[in-house]
C-alpha positions as CSV (number, residue, x, y, z in Angstrom):
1,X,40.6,-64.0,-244.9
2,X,39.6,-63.6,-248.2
3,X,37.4,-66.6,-250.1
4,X,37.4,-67.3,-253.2
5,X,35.0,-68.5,-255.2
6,X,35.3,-70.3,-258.3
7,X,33.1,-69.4,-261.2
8,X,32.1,-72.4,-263.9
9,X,33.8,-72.2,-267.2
10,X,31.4,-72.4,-269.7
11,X,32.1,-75.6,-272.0
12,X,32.8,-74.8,-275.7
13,X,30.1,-74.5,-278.2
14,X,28.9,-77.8,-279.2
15,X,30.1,-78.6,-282.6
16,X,27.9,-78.6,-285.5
17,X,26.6,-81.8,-286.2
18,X,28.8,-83.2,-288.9
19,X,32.1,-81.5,-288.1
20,X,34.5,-83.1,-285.4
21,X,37.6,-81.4,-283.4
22,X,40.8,-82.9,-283.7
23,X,41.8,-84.8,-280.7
24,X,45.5,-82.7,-280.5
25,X,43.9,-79.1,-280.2
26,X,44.0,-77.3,-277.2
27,X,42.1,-74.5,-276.6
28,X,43.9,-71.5,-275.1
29,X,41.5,-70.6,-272.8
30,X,42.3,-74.2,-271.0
31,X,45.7,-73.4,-271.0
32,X,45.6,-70.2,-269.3
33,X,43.0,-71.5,-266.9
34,X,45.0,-74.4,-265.8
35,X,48.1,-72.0,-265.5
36,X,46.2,-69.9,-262.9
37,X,45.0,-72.8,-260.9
38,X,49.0,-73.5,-260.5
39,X,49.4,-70.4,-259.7
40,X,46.8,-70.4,-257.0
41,X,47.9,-73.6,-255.7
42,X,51.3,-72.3,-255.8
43,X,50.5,-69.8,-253.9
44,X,48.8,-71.7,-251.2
45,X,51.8,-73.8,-250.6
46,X,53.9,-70.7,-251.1
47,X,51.7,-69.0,-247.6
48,X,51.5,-72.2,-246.1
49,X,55.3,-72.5,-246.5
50,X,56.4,-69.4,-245.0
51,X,53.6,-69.4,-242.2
52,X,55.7,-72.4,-240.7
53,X,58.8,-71.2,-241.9
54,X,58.1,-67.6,-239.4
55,X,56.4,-70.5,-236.5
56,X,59.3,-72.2,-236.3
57,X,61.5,-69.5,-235.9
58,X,59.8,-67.4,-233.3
59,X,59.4,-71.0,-231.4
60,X,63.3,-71.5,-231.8
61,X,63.8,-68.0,-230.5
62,X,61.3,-68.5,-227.8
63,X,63.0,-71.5,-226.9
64,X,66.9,-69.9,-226.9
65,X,66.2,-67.0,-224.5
66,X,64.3,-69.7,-222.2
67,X,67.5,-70.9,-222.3
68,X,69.4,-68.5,-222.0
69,X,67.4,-66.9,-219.2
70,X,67.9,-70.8,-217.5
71,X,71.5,-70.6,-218.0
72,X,72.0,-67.4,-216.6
73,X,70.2,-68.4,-213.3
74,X,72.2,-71.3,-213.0
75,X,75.6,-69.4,-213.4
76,X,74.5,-67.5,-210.4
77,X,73.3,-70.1,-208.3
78,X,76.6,-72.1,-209.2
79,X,78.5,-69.2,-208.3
80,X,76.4,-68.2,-205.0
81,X,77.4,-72.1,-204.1
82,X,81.0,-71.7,-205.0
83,X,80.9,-68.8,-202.8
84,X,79.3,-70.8,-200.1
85,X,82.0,-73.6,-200.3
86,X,84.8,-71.4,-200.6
87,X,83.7,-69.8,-197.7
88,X,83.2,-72.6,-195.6
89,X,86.4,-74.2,-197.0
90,X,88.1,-70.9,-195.9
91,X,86.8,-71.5,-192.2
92,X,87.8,-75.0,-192.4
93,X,91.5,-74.4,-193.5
94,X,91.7,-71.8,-190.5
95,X,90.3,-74.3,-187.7
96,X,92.5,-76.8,-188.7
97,X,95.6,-74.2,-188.8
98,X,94.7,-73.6,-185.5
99,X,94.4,-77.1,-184.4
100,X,97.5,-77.8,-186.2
101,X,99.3,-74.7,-184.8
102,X,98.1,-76.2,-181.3
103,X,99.5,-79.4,-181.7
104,X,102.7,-78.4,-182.5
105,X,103.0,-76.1,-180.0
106,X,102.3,-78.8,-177.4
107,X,105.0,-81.2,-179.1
108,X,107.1,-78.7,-179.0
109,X,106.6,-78.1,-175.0
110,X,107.0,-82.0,-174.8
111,X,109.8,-82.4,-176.7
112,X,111.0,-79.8,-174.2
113,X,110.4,-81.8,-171.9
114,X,111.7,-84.8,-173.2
115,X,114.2,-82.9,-174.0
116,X,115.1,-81.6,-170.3
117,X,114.6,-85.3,-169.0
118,X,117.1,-86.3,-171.0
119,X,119.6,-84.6,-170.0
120,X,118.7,-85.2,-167.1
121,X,119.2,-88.7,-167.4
122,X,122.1,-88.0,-169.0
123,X,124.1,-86.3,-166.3
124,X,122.0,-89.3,-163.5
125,X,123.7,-91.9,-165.9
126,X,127.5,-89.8,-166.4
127,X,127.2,-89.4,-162.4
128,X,126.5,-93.0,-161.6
129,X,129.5,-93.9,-164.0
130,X,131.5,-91.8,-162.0
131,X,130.6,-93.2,-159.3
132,X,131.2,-97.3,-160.8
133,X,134.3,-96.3,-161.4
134,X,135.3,-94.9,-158.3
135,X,133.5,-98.6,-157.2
136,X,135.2,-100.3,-160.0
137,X,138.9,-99.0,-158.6
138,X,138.1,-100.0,-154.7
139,X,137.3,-103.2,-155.7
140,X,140.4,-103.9,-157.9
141,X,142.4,-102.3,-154.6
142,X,139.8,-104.8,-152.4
143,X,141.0,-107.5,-154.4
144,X,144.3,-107.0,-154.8
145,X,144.3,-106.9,-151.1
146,X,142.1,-110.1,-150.8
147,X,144.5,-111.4,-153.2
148,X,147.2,-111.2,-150.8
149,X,145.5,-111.8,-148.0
150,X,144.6,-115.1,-149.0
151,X,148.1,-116.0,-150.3
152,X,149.8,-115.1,-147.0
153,X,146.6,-117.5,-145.1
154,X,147.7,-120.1,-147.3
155,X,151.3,-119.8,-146.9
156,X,150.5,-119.8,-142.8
157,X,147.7,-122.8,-143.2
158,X,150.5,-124.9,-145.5
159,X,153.2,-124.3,-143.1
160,X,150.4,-124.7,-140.2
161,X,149.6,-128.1,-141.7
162,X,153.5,-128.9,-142.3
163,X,154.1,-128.3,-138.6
164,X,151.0,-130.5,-137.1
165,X,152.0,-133.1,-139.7
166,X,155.5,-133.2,-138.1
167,X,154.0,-133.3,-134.7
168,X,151.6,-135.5,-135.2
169,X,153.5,-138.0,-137.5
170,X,150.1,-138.0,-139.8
171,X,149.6,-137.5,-143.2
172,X,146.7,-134.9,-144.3
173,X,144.8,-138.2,-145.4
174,X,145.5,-140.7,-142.5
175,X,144.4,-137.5,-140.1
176,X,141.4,-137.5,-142.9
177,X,140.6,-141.0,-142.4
178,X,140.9,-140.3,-138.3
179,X,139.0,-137.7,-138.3
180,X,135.9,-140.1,-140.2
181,X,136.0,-142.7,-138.3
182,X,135.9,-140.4,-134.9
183,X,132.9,-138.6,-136.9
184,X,131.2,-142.0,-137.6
185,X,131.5,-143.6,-134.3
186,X,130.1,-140.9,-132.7
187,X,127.3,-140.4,-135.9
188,X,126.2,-144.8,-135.5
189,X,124.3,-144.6,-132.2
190,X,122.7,-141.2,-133.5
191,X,122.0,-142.7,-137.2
192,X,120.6,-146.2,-135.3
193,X,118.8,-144.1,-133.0
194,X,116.9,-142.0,-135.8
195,X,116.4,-145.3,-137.8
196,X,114.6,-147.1,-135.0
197,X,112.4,-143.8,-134.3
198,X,111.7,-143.6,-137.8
199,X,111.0,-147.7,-138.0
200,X,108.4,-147.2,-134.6
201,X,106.9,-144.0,-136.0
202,X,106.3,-145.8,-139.2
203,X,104.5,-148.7,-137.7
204,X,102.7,-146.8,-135.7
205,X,101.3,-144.8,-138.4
206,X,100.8,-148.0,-140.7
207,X,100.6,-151.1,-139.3
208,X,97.4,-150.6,-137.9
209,X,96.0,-149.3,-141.3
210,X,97.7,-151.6,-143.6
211,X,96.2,-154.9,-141.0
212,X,92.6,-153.6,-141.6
213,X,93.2,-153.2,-145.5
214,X,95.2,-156.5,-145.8
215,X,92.6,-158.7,-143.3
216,X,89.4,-156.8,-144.7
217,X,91.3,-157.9,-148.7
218,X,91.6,-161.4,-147.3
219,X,88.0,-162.0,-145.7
220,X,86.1,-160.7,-148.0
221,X,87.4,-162.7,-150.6
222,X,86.3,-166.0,-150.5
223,X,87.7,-168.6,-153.4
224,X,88.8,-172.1,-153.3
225,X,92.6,-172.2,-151.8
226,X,93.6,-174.6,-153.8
227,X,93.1,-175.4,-157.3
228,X,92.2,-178.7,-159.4
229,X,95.6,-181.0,-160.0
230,X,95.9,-181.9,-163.5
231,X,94.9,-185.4,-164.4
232,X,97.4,-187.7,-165.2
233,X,95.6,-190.8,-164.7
234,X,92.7,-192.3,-167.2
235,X,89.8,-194.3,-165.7
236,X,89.1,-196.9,-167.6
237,X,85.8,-198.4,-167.8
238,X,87.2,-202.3,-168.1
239,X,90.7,-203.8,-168.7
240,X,89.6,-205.2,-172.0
241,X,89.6,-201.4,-173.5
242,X,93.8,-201.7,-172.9
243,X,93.9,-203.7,-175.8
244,X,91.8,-201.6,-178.2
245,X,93.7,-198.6,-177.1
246,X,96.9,-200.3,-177.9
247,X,95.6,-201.7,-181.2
248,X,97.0,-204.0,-183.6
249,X,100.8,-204.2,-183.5
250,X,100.0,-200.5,-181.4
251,X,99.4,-199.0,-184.1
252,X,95.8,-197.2,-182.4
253,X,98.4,-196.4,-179.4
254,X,101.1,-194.9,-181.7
255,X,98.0,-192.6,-183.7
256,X,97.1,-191.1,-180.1
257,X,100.2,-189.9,-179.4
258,X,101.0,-188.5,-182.3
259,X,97.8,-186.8,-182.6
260,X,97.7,-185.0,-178.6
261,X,101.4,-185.1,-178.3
262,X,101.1,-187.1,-175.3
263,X,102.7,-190.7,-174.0
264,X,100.5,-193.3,-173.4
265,X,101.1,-195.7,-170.5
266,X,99.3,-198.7,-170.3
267,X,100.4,-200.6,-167.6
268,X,99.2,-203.1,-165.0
269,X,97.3,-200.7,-163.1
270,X,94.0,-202.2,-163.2
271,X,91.2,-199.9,-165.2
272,X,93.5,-197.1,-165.8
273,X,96.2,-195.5,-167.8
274,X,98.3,-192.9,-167.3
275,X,98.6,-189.5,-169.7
276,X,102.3,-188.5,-169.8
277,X,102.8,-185.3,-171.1
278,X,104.8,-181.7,-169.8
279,X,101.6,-179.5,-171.4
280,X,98.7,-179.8,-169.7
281,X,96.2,-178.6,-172.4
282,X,97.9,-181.6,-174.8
283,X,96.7,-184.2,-171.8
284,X,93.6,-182.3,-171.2
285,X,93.2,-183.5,-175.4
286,X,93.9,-186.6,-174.9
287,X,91.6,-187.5,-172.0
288,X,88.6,-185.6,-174.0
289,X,89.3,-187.3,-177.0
290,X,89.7,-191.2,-175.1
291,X,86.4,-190.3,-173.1
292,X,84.9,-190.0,-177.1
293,X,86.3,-193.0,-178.2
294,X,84.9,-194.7,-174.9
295,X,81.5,-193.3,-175.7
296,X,81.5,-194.3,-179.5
297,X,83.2,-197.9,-179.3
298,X,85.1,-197.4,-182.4
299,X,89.2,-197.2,-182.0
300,X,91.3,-197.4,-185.1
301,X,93.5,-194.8,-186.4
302,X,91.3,-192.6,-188.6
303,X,88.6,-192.3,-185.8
304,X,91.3,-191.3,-183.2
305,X,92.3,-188.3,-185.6
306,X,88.6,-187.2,-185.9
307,X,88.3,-187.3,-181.9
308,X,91.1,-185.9,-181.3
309,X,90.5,-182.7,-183.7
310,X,86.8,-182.5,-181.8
311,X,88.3,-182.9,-178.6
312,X,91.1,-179.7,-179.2
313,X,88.3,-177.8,-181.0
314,X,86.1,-178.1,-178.1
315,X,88.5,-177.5,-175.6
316,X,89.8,-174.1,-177.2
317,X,86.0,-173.2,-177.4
318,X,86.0,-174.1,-174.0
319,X,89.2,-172.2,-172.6
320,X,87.7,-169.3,-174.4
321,X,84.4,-169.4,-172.6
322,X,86.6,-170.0,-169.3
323,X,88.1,-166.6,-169.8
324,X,85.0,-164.4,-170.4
325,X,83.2,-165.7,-167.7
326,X,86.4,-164.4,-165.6
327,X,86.4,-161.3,-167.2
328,X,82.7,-160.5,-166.7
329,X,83.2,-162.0,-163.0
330,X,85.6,-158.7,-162.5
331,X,84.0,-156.4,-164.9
332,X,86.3,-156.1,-167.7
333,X,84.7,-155.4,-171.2
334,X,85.9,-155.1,-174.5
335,X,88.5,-157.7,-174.8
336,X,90.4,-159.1,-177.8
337,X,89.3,-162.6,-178.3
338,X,93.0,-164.1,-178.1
339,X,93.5,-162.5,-174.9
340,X,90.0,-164.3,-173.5
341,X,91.0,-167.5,-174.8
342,X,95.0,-167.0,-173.3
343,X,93.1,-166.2,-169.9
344,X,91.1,-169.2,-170.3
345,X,94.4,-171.8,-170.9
346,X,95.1,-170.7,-167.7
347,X,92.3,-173.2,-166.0
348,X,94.8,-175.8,-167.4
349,X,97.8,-174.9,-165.9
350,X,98.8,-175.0,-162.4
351,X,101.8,-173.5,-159.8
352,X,103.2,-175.6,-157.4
353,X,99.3,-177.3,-157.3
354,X,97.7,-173.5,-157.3
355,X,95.5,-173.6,-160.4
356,X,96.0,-170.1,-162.3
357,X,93.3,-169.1,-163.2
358,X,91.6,-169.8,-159.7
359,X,94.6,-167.7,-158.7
360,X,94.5,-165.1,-160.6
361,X,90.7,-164.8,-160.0
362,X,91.7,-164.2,-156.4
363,X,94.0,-161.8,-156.8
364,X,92.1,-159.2,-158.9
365,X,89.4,-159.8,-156.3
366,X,92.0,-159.0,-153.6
367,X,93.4,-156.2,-155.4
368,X,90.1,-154.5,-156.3
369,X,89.6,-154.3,-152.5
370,X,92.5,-153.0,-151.4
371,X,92.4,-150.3,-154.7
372,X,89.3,-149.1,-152.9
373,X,91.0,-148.7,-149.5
374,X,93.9,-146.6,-150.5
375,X,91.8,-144.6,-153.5
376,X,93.0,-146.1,-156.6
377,X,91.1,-147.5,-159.4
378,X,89.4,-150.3,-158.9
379,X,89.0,-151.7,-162.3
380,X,93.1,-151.0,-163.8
381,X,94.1,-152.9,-160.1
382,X,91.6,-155.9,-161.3
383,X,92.1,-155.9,-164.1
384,X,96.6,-155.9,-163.7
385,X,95.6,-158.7,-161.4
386,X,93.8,-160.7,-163.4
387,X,96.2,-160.5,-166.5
388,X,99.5,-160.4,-164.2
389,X,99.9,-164.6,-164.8
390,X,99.2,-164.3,-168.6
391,X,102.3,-165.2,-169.2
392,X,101.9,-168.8,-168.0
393,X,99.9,-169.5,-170.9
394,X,102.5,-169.2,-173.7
395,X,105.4,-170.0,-170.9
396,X,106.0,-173.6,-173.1
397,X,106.4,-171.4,-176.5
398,X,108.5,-168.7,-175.9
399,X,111.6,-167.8,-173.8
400,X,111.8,-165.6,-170.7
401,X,109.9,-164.3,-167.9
402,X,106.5,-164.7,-167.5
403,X,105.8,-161.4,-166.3
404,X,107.7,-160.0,-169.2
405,X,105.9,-162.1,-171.8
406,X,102.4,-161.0,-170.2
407,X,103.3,-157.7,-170.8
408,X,104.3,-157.9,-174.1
409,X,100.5,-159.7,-174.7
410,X,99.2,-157.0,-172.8
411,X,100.8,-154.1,-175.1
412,X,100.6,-155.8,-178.5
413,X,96.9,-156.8,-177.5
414,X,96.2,-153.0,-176.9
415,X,95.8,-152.8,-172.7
416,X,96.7,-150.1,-170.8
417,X,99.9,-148.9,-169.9
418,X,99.0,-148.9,-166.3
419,X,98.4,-152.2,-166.6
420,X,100.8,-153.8,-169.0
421,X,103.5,-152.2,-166.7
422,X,102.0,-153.8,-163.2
423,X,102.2,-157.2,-165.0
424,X,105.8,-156.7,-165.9
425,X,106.7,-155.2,-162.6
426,X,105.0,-157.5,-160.3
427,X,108.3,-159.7,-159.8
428,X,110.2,-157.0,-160.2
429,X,111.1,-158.0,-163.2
430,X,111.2,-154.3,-164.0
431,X,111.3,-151.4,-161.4
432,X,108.1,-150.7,-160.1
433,X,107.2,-147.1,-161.2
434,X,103.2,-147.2,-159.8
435,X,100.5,-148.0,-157.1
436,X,98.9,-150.6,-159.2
437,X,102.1,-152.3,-159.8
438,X,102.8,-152.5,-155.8
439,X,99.0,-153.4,-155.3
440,X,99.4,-156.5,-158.0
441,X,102.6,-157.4,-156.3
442,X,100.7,-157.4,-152.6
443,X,97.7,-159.3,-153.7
444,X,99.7,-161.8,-155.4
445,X,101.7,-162.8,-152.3
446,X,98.3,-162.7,-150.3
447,X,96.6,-165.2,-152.8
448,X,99.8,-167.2,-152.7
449,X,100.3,-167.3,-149.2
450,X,97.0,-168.3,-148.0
451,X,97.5,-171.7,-145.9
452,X,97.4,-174.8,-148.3
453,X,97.5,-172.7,-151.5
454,X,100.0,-174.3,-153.3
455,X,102.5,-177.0,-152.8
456,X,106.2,-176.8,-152.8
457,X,108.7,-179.9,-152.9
458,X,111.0,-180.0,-150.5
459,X,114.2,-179.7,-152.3
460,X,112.9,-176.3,-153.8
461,X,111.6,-175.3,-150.0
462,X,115.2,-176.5,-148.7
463,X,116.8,-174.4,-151.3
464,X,114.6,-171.2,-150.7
465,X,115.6,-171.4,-147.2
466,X,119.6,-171.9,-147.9
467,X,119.6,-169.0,-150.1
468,X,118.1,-167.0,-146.8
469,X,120.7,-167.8,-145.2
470,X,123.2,-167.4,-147.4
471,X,122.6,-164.0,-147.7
472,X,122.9,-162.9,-144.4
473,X,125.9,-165.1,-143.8
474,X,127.8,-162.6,-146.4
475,X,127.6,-159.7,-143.9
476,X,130.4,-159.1,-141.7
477,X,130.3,-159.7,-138.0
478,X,127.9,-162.4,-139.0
479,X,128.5,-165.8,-136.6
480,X,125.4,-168.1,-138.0
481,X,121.9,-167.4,-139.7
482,X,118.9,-169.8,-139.4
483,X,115.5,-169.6,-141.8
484,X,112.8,-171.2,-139.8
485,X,108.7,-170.9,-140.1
486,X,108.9,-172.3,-143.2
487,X,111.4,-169.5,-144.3
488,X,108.9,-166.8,-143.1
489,X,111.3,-165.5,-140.8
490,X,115.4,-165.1,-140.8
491,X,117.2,-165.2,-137.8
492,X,120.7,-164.1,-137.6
493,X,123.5,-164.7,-134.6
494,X,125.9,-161.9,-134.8
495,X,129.5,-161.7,-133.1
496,X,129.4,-159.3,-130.2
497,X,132.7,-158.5,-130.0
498,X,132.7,-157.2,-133.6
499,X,128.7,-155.7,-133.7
500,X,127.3,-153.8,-131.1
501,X,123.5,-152.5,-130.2
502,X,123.5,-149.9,-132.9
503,X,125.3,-151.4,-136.0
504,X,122.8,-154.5,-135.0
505,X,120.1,-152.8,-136.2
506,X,122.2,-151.2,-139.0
507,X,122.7,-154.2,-140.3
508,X,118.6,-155.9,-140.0
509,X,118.0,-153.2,-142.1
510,X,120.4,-153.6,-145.0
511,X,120.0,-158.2,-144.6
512,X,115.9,-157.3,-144.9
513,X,117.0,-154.5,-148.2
514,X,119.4,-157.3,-150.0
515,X,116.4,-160.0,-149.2
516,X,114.2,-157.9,-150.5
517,X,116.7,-157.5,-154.0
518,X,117.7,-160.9,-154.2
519,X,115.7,-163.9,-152.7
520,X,112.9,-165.2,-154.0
521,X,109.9,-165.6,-151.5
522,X,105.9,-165.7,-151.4
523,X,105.0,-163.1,-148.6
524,X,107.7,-161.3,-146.4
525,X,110.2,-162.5,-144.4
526,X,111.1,-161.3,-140.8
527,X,114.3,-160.5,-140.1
528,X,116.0,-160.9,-136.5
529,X,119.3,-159.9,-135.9
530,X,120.0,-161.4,-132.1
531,X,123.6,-160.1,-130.3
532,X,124.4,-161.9,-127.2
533,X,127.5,-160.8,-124.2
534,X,128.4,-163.1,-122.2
535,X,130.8,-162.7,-119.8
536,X,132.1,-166.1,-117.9
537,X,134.3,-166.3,-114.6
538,X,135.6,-169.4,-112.8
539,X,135.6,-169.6,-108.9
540,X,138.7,-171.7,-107.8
């Protein structure tokens, strides 16, 4: 490269001292000077310029046949993998020709083969109809001649019957009728026969079982047999208490009663007066709330309202406590509080001198044991028993049964179905339908029965007994009945000429079935049907 070197310019002659330039001269040597330095410059940039101008280019060349060289390598590698595929996709299509070529050949064989079986089939099916139809015609020819058959055996058995009608001057229905009666006279003995086998096979099997259960139920039970009597009668402690009761002009007497709903007598009776009243709860009031007015000395009108108020308030706190000590004495939880304080109105009311709720505590204990002998539960049976009197409680209020009413209680109080229907069954006020029903009904009549368990008047005990006999006396063949042990046993006389041995003991059976249906009884009642010959000669 070749330097260049700039020479100095010599500056202009100074001039003369005295003489001045004008400032807008220029020399011409400056001119051309700075005309060749533009050049120069010009020239720099000029090299400069066209050094990066040739650069670039050969770089942008460079660059294009890179790229053209890269381009070229990847059109044959493209087409070296095209090849590749094509080839492979060329194998591919032929294996799966020849898989497809395959498959149809082998659905072609089994359509073949479908094909064969189904005319196969076809010719089985056109050769079976051949052969229903040669069937079909037999049996029209089969009928026909069953047809006719049967008309000419009718024609013979109608003039058969016409002829042994005129022979034997019967009628198809009196022979009918004949031909019965033969059938059942020669049927009783057998029918008695099987009923008294069945009748000794049964208590064989039974009796024995049911004596344990029944005896085990009534040992192990021990309660009071009879119940407290309501009280009727006041104590008084001194006569002179008559005439506070009664008040001025009565009018202390006349609050009482129409406060407790219950007649006062005051009497002669010495230190006592009687409560009259049908509801045992009112004079259960009334004697609390005279016992208070004993105690506190003061008897006029406003006083006997407050006692009496305290007195019912206590007692229904009282009947409620009664009835969940008996239902924790059998086990029974979760019990609406209406039903505990209906179960507990039942210490103040009473069955022919039974008290019920001494009753009813009997029989769940009864029926809780025998439950556990034949394998039921325990807790429905006691618990049917204890509820199967609830009815008693509201007996005064509404109409009806009171096994019926305790069962609606029951269901609108949310018990169990078992159990509301034992309680509605258990005097067969509806059918009995279950074991617990038949195990209510069995403890009842044992709690019932006990010796001295409850009282019964005479003219209800005399008209029991008629109703007995009454009932047998309807049968025919009957000469006279007779209820005796209390009506624990039915005997009935019978008219030999008319029964014999056999319909005898037809006939105990159906007396003891309508008994059963009909009569009312605590217990069971033994029937005796008793047939008597007598045959009577005179020696003259």
């Amino acid at each position: 490269m070749r330097r260049c070197t700039r020479h100095p310019v010599p500056s202009p002659p100074e001039a003369p001292a005295g003489r001045t330039r004008p400032t807008s001269e220029v020399h011409p040597i400056d001119i051309l000077i700075g005309a060749l330095v533009g050049l120069a410059v010009a020239a720099v940039f000029a090299f400069f310029a066209i050094s990066y101008a040739r650069g670039e280019t050969a770089r942008a060349q460079a660059a294009q046949k890179e790229s053209e060289a890269r381009e070229q390598e990847s059109r044959r590698n493209v087409d070296q993998e095209s090849k590749a595929v094509l080839l492979a996709a060329k194998e591919e299509a032929s294996r799966r020709r020849e898989e497809v070529e395959a498959e149809i050949r082998d659905r072609r064989s089994e359509m073949a083969r479908l094909e064969q079986r189904n005319a196969q089939r076809e010719e089985s099916l056109e050769r079976r109809m051949r052969e229903l139809e040669s069937s079909e015609q037999r049996l029209g020819r089969r009928e026909t001649e069953l047809e006719a058959s049967r008309q000419s055996i009718e024609t013979e058995r109608d003039s058969i019957t016409t002829e042994l009608q005129r022979v034997a001057a019967l009628s198809r229905e009196e022979a009918r009728a004949e031909v019965l009666a033969s059938v059942e006279g020669e049927l009783t003995p057998e029918i008695a026969a099987r009923i008294r086998d069945a009748e000794l096979r049964v208590r064989d099997e039974a009796a024995e079982r049911s004596r344990e259960i029944l005896i085990a139920a009534m040992q192990r039970q021990a309660s009071e047999q009879t119940g407290d009597a309501s009280v009727t009668v006041m104590p008084l402690p001194s006569d002179e208490l008559k005439g506070r009761i009664i008040g001025r002009e009565g009018r202390n007497i006349r609050a009482l009663e129409a406060a407790t709903g219950v007649d006062v007598i005051v009497d002669d009776t010495p230190e006592a007066i009687v409560l009259s009243a049908f509801d045992p709860v009112r004079r259960e009031v009334a004697k609390a709330a005279l016992e208070r007015l004993f105690s506190d000395g003061r008897i006029h009108p406003a006083r006997i309202e407050e006692m009496v108020t305290k007195a019912r308030n206590e007692l229904t706190q009282k009947m409620k406590q009664e009835g969940e000590a008996a239902l924790q004495e059998v086990g029974i939880t979760s019990v609406n509080p209406e039903l505990a304080r209906l179960l507990g109105t039942l210490r103040y009311r009473s069955i022919y001198g039974q008290n019920v709720l001494a009753h009813s505590r009997d029989t769940a204990g009864i029926a809780g044991m025998i439950a556990a002998e034949v394998g039921y539960d325990e807790q429905v049976a006691r618990e049917a028993a204890l509820f199967h009197d609830i009815g008693w409680a509201v007996e005064h209020d509404v109409e009806g049964s009171h096994a019926i009413i305790g069962g609606e209680i029951l269901a609108r109080l949310g018990r169990k179905p078992a159990v509301v229907h034992a309680v509605r069954a258990h005097h067969y006020d509806e059918e009995p339908r279950s074991i617990a029903a038949f195990i209510v009904m069995t403890a009842d009549a044992i709690s019932a029965s006990r010796v001295a368990s409850r009282r019964e008047s005479l003219a209800q005990s005399i008209k029991r007994q008629e109703r007995l006999e009454a009932i047998a006396n309807d049968f025919p063949g009957v000469d006279r009945s007779f209820a005796v042990q209390s009506g624990k046993e039915l005997r009935v006389l019978v008219r030999p000429q008319e029964i014999d041995d056999d319909r005898a003991q037809i006939m105990a059976r159906q007396i003891a079935k309508r008994l059963h249906a009909e009569a009312t009884y605590a217990g069971r009642v033994k029937v005796v049907v008793l047939r008597e010959t007598r045959c009577v000669e005179y020696a003259r």
